[in-house]
MARDRENMAR-201252 format. One record per atom (N, C-alpha, C): residue in one letter; z, x, y; residue number from 1; atom name. Coordinates in steps of 0.02 Angstrom, whole numbers, always signed. Atoms other than C-alpha are relative to their C-alpha. Layout:
- rest,pz,px,py,nr,atom
- A,Z,X,Y,NUM,CA
...
***
This chain:
- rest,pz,px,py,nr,atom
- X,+0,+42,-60,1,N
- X,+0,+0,+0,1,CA
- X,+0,+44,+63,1,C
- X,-22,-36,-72,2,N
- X,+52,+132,+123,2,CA
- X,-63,+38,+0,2,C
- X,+41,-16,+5,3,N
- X,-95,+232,+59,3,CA
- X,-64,-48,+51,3,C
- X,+59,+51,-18,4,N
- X,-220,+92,+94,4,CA
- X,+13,-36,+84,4,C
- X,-17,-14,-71,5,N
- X,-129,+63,+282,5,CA
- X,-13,+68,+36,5,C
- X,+14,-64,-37,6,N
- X,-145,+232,+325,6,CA
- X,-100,-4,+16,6,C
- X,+85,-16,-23,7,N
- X,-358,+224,+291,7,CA
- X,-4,-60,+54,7,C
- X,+38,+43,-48,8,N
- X,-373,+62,+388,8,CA
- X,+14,+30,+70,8,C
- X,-11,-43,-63,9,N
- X,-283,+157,+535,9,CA
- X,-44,+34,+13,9,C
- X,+57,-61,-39,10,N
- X,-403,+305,+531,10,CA
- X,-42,-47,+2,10,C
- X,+64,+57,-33,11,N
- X,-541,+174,+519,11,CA
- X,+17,-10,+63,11,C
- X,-37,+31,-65,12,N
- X,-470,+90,+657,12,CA
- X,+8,+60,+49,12,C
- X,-14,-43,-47,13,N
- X,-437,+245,+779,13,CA
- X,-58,+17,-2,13,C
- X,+55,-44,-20,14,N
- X,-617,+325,+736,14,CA
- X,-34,-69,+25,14,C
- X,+34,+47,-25,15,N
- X,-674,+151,+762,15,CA
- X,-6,-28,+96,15,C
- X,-22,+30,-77,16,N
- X,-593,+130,+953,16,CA
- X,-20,+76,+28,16,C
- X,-14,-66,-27,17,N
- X,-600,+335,+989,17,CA
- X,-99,-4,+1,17,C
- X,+72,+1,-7,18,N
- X,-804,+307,+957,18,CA
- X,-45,-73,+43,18,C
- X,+26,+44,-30,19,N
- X,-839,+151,+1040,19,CA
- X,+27,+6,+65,19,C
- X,-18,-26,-99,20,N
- X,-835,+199,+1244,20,CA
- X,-38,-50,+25,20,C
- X,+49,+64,-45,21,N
- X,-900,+39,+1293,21,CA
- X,+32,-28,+81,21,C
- X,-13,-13,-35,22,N
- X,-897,-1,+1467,22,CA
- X,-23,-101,+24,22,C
- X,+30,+54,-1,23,N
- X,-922,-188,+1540,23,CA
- X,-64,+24,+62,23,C
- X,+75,-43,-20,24,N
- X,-1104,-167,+1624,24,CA
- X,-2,-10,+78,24,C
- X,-31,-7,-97,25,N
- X,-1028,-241,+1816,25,CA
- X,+22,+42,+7,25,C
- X,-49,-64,-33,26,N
- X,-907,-83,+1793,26,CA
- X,-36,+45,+21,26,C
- X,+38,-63,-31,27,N
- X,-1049,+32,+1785,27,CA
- X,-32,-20,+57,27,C
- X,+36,+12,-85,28,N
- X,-1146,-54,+1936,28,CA
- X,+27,+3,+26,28,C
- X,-52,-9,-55,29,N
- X,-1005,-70,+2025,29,CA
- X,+35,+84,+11,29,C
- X,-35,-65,-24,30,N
- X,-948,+112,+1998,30,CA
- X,-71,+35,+41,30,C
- X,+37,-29,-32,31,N
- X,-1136,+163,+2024,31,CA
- X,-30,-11,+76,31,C
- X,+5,+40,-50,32,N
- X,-1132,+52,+2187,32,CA
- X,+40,+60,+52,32,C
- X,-60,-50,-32,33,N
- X,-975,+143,+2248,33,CA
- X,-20,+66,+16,33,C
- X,+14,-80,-4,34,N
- X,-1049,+330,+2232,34,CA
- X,-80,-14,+53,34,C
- X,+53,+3,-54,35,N
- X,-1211,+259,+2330,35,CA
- X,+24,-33,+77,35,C
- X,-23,+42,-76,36,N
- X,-1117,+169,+2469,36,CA
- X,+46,+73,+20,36,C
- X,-2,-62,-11,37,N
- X,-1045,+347,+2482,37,CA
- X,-32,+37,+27,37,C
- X,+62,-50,-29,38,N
- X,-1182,+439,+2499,38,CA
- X,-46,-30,+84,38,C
- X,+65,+13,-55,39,N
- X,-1289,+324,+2630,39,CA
- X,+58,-44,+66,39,C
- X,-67,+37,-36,40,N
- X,-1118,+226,+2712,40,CA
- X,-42,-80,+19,40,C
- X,-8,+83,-19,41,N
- X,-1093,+37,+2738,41,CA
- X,-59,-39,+31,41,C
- X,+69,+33,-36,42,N
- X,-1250,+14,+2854,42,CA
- X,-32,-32,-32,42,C
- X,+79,+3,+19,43,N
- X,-1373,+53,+2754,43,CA
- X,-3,+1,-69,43,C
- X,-3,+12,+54,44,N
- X,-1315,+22,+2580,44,CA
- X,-39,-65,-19,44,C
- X,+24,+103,+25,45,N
- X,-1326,-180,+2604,45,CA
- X,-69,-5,-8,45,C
- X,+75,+18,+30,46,N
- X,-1522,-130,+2601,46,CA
- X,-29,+31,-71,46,C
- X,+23,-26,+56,47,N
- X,-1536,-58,+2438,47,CA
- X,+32,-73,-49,47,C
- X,-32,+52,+60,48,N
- X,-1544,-162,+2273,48,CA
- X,-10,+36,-63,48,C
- X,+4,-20,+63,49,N
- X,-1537,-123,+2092,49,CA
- X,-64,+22,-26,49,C
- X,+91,+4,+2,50,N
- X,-1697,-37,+2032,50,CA
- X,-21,-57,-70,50,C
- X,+16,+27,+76,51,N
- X,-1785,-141,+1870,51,CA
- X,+12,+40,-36,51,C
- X,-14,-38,+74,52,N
- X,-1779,+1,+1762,52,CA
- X,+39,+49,+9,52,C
- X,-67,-52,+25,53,N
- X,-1602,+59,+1765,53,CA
- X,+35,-4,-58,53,C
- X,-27,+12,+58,54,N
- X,-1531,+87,+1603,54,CA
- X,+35,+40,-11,54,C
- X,-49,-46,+35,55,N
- X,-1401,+184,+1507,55,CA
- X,-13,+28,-77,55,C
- X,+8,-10,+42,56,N
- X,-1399,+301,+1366,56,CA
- X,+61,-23,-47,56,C
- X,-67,+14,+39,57,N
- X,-1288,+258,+1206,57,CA
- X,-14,+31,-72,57,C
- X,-4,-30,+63,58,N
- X,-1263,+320,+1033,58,CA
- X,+24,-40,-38,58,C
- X,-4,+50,+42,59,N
- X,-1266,+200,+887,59,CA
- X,+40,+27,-55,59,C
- X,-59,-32,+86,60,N
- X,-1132,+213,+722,60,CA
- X,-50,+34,-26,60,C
- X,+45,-45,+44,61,N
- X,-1280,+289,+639,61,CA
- X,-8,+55,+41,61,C
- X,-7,-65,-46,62,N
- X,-1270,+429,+774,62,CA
- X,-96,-13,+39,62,C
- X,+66,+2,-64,63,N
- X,-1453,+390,+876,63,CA
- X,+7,-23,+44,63,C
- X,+19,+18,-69,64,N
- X,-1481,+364,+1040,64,CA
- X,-42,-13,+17,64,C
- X,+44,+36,-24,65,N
- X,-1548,+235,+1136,65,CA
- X,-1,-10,+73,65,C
- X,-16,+24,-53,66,N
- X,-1574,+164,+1280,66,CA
- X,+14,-76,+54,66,C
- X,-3,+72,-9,67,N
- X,-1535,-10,+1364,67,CA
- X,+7,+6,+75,67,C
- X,+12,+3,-60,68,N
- X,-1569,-76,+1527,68,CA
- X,+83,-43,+40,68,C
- X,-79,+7,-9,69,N
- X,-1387,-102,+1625,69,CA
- X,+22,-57,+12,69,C
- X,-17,+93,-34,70,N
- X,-1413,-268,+1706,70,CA
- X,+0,-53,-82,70,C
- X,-19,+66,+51,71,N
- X,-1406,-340,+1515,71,CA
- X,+54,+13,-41,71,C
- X,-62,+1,+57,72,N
- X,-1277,-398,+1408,72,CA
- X,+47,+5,+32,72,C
- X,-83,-6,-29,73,N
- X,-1080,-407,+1482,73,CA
- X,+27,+62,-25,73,C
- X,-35,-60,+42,74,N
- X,-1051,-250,+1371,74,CA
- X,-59,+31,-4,74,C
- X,+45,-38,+23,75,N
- X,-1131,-92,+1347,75,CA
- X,-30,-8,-53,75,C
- X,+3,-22,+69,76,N
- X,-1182,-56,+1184,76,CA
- X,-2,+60,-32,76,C
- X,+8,-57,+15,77,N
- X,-1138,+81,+1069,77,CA
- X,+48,+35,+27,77,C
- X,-44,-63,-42,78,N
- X,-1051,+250,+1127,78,CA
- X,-32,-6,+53,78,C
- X,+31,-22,-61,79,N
- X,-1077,+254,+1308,79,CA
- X,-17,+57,+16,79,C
- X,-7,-88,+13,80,N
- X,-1153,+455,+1334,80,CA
- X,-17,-5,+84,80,C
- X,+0,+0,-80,81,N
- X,-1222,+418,+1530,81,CA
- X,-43,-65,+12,81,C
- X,+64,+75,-73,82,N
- X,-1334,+301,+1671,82,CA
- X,-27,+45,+28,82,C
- X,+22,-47,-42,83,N
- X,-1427,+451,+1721,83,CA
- X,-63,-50,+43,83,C
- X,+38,+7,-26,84,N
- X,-1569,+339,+1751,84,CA
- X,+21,-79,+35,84,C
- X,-7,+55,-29,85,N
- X,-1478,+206,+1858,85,CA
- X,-3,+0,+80,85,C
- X,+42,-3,-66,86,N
- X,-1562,+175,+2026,86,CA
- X,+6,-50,+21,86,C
- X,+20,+62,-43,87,N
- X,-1578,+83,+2178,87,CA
- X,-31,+8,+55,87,C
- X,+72,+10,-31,88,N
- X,-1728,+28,+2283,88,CA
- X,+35,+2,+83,88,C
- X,+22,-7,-56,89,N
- X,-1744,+54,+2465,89,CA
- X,-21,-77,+41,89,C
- X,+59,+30,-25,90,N
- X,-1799,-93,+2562,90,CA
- X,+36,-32,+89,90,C
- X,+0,+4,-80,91,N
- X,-1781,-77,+2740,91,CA
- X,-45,-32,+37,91,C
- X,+33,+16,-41,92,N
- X,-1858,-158,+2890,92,CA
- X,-32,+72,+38,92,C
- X,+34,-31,-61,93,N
- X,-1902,-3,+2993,93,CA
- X,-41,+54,-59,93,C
- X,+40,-68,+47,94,N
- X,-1977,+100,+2807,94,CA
- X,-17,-36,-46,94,C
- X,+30,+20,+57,95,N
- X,-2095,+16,+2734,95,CA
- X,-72,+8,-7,95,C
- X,+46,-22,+24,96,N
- X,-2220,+119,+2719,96,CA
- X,-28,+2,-88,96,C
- X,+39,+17,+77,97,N
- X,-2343,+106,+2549,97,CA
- X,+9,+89,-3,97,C
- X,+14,-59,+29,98,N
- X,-2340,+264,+2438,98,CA
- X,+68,+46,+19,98,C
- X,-52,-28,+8,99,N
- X,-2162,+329,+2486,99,CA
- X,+61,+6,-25,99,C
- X,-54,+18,+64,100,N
- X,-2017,+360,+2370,100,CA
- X,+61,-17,+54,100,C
- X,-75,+47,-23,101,N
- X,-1871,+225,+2404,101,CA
- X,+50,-2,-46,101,C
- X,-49,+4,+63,102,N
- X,-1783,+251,+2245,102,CA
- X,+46,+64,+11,102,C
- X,-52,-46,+16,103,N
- X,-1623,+333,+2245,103,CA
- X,+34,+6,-67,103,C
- X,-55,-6,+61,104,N
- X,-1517,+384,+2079,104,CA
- X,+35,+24,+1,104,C
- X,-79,-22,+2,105,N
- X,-1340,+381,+2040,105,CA
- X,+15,+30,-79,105,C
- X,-16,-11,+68,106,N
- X,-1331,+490,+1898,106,CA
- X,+72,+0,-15,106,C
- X,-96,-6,+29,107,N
- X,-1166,+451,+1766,107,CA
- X,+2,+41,-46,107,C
- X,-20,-44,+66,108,N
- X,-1066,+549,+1646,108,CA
- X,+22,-49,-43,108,C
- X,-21,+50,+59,109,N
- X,-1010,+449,+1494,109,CA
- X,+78,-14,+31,109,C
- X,-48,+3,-10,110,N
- X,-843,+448,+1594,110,CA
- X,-10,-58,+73,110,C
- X,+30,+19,-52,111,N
- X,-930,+357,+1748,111,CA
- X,+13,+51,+74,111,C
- X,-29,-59,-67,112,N
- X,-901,+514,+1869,112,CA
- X,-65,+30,+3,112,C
- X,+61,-12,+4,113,N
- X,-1051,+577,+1945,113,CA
- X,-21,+89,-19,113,C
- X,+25,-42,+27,114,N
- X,-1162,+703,+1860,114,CA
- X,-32,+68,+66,114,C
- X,+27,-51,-73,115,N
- X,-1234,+780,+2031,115,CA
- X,+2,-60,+27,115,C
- X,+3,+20,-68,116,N
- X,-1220,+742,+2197,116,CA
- X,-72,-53,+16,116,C
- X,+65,+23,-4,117,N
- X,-1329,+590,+2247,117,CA
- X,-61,+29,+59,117,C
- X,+53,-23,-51,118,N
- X,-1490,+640,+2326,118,CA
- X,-20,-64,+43,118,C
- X,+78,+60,-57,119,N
- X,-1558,+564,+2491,119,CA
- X,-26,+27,+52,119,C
- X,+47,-21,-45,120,N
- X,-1639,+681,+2580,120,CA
- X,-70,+0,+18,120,C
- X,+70,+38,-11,121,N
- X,-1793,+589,+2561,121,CA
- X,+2,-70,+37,121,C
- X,+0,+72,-71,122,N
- X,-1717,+437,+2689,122,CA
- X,+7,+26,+62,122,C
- X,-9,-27,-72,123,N
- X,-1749,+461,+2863,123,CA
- X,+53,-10,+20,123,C
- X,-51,-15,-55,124,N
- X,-1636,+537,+2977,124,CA
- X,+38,-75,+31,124,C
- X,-13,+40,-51,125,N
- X,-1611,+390,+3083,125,CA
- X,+18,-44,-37,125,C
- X,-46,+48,+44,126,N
- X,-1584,+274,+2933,126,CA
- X,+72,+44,-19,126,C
- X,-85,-28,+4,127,N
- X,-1427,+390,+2882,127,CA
- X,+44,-8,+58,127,C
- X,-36,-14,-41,128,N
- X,-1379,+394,+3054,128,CA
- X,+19,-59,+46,128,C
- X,-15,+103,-22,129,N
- X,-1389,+187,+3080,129,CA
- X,-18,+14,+58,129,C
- X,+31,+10,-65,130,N
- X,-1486,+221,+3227,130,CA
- X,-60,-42,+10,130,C
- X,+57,+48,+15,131,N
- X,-1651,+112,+3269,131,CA
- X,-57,+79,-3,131,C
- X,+49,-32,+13,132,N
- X,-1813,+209,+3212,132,CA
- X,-41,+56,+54,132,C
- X,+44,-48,-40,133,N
- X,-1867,+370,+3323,133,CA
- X,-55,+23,-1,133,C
- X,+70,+3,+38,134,N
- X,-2031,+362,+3227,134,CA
- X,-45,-22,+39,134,C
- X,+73,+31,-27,135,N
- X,-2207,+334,+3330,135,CA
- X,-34,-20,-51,135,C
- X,+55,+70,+46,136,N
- X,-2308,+171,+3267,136,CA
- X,-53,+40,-12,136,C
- X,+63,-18,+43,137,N
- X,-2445,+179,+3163,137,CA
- X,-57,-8,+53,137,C
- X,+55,-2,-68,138,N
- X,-2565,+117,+3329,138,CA
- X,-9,+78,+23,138,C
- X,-15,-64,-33,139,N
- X,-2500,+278,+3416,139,CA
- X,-8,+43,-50,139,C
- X,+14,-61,+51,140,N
- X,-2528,+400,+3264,140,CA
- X,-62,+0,+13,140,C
- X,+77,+15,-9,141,N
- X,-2711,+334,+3257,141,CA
- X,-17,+15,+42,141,C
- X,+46,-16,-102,142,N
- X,-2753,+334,+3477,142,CA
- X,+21,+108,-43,142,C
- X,-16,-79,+8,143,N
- X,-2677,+555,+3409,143,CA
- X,-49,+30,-58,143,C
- X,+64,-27,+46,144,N
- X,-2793,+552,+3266,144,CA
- X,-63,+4,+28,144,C
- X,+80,+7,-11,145,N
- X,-2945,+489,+3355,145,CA
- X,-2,+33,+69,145,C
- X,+30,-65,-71,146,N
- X,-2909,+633,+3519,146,CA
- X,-11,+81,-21,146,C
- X,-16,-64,+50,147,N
- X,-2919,+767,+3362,147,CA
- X,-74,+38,+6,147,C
- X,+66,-11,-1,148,N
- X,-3113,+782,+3391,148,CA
- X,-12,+35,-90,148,C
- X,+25,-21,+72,149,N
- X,-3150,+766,+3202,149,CA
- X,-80,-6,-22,149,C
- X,+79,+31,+17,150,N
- X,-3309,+779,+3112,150,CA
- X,-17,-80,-23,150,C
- X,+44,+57,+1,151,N
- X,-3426,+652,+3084,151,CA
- X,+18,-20,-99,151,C
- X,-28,+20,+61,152,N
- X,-3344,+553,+2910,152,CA
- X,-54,-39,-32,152,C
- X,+51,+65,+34,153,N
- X,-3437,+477,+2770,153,CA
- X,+38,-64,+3,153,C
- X,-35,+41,+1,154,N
- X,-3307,+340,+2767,154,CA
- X,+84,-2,+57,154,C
- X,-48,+9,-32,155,N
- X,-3160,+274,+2837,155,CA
- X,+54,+63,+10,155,C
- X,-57,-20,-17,156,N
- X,-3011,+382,+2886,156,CA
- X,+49,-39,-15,156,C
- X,-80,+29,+38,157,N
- X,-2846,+374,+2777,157,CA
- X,+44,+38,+9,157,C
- X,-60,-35,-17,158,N
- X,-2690,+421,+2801,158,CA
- X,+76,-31,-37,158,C
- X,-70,+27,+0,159,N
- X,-2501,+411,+2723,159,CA
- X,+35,+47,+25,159,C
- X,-54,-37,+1,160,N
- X,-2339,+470,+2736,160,CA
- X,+20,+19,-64,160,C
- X,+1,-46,+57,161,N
- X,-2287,+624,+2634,161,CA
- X,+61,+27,+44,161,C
- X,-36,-25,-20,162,N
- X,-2139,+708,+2631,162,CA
- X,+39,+58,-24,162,C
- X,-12,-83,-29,163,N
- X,-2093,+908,+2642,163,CA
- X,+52,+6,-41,163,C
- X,-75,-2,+46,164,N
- X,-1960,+927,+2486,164,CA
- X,+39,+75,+39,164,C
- X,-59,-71,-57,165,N
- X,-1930,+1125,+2593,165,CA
- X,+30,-20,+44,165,C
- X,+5,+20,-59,166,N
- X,-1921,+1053,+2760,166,CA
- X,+59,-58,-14,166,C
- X,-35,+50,+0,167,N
- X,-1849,+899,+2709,167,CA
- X,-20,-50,+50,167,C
- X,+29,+46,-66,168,N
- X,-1953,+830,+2847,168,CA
- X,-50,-56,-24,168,C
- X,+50,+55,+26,169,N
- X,-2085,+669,+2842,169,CA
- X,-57,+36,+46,169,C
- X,+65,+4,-48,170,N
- X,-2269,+694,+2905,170,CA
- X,-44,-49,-20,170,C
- X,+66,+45,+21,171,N
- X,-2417,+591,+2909,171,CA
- X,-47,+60,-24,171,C
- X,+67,-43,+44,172,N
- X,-2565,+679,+2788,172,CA
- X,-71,-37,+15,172,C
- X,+64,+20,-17,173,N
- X,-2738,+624,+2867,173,CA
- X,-74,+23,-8,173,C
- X,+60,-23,+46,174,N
- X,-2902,+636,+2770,174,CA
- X,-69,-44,+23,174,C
- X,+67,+6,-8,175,N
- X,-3063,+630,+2841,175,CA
- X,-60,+23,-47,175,C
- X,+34,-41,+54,176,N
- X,-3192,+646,+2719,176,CA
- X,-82,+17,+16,176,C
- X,+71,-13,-34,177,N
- X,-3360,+736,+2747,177,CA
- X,-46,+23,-58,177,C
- X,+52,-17,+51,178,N
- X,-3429,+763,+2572,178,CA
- X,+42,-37,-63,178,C
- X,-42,+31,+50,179,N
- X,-3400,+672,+2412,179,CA
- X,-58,-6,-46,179,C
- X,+43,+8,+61,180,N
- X,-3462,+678,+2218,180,CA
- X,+71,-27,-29,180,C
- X,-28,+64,+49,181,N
- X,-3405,+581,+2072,181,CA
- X,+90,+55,+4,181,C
- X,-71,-21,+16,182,N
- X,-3236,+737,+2027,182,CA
- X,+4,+20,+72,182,C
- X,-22,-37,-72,183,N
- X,-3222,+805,+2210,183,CA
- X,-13,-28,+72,183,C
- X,+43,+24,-81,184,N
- X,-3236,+775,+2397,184,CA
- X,+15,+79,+52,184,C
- X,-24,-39,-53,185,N
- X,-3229,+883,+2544,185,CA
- X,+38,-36,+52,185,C
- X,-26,+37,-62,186,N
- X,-3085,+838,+2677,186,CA
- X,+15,+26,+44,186,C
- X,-14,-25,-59,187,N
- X,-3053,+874,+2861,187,CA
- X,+90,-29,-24,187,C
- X,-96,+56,-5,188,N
- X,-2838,+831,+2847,188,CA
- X,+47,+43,+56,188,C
- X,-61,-36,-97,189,N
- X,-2713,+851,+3002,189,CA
- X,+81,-16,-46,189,C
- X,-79,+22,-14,190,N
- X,-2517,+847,+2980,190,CA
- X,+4,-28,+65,190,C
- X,-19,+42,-47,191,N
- X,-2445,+750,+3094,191,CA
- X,+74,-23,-1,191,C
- X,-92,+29,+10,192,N
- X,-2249,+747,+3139,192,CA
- X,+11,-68,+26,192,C
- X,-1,+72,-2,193,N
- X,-2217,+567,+3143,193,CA
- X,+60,+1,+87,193,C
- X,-37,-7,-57,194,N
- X,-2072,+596,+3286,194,CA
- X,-42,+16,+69,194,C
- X,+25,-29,-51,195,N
- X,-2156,+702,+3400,195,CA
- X,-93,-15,+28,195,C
- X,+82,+27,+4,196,N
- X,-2340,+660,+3370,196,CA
- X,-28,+75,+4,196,C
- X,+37,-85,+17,197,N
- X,-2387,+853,+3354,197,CA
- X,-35,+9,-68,197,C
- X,+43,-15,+93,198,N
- X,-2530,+899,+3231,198,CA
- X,+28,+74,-15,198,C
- X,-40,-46,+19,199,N
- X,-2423,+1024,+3130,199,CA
- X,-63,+35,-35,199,C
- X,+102,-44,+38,200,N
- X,-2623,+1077,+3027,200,CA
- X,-38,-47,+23,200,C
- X,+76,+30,-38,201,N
- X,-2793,+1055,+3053,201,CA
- X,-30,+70,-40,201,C
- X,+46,-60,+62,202,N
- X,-2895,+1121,+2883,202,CA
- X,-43,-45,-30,202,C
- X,+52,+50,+10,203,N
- X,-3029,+1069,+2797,203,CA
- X,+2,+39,-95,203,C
- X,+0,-11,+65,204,N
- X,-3001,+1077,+2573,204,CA
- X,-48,-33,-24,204,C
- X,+21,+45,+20,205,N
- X,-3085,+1030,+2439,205,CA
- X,+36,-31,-57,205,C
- X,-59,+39,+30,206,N
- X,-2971,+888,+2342,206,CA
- X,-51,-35,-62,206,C
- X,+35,-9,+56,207,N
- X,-3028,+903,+2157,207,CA
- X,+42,-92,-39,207,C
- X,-28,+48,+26,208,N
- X,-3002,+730,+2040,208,CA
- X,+25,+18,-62,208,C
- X,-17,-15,+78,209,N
- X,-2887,+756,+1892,209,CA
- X,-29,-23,-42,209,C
- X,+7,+36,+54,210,N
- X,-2943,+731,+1724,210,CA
- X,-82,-20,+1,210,C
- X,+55,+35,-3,211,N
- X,-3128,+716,+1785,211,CA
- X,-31,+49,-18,211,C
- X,+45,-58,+26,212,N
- X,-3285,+814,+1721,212,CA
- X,-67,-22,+31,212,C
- X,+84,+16,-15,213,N
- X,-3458,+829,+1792,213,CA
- X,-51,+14,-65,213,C
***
């Protein structure tokens, strides 16, 4: 009898000492907490949960999976991290197309963060809850079109790109003056979005991945 009490115990202890389950509000809410940290009170209330945040876990059979956080009231499994749990960007004064709004709060299986969150890809002025020191898209354009560019087969495009050294944003502006099926030739300016200064003024040729003549 005492025998057969003693195994259900170790059952029982490897059974609770291996299941690190977590309820799945704790982790949003802890990964909430380490982002309202990083960006403060302002400018948190504009971020939301990304779709594909999930957590890793480790199943009694010892594999690892992954599950997306917003389901189920309970993890599942050994909790091991939330490296890939994120949240979206969606501001009024940055909503530019083609620029990264996703931040991640990476976890440890303990919910304590793995590194420091990154956001040195949100403008200045959003960290600093100020209104936007950024010149409009009108006003970039009247600075593009006093650049005296060549003569384009097509339209003139332009986004925002942003300087992982620098840490700075520019506009990248591509005039194009030759074009086949894998390549083109382009005239392209930098352009500091603040100041309106063309930071270059070169002319590449911007090859298409994956293509063959």
């Amino acid at each position: 009898m005492k025998r057969t009490l003693t195994i259900l115990i170790l059952i029982l202890t490897c059974e609770l000492s291996f299941s690190q389950t977590y309820l799945t509000s704790e982790v949003i809410e802890k990964a909430e907490f380490y982002l309202k940290e990083a960006v403060g009170d302002s400018l948190f209330k504009y971020f939301e949960l990304g779709h594909n945040s999930d957590y890793k876990y480790q199943t009694k059979t010892g594999k690892y999976k992954w599950r997306d956080i917003s389901k189920g009231k309970k993890t599942k499994g050994k909790f091991i991290d939330g490296k890939h749990i994120n949240f979206v960007l969606n501001h009024p004064d940055f909503q530019y197309p083609y620029t990264r709004k996703t931040v991640y709060v990476e976890l440890d299986s303990n919910l304590n963060l793995i590194r420091e969150v990154y956001v040195d890809q949100i403008p200045k002025f959003l960290l600093r809850n100020e209104p936007s020191d950024w010149l409009t898209e009108n006003k970039i354009d009247s600075i593009i079109e006093l650049q005296n560019l060549k003569k384009s087969i097509e339209p003139i495009s332009k986004r925002l790109e942003f300087d992982t050294i620098t840490k700075d944003y520019y506009w990248i502006v591509f005039n194009t003056l030759y074009k086949e099926k894998c390549f083109s030739d382009e005239e392209i300016l930098h352009i500091n979005p603040v100041s309106g200064i063309v930071l270059k003024h070169f002319e590449e040729r911007q090859r298409k991945m994956h293509c063959y003549e």
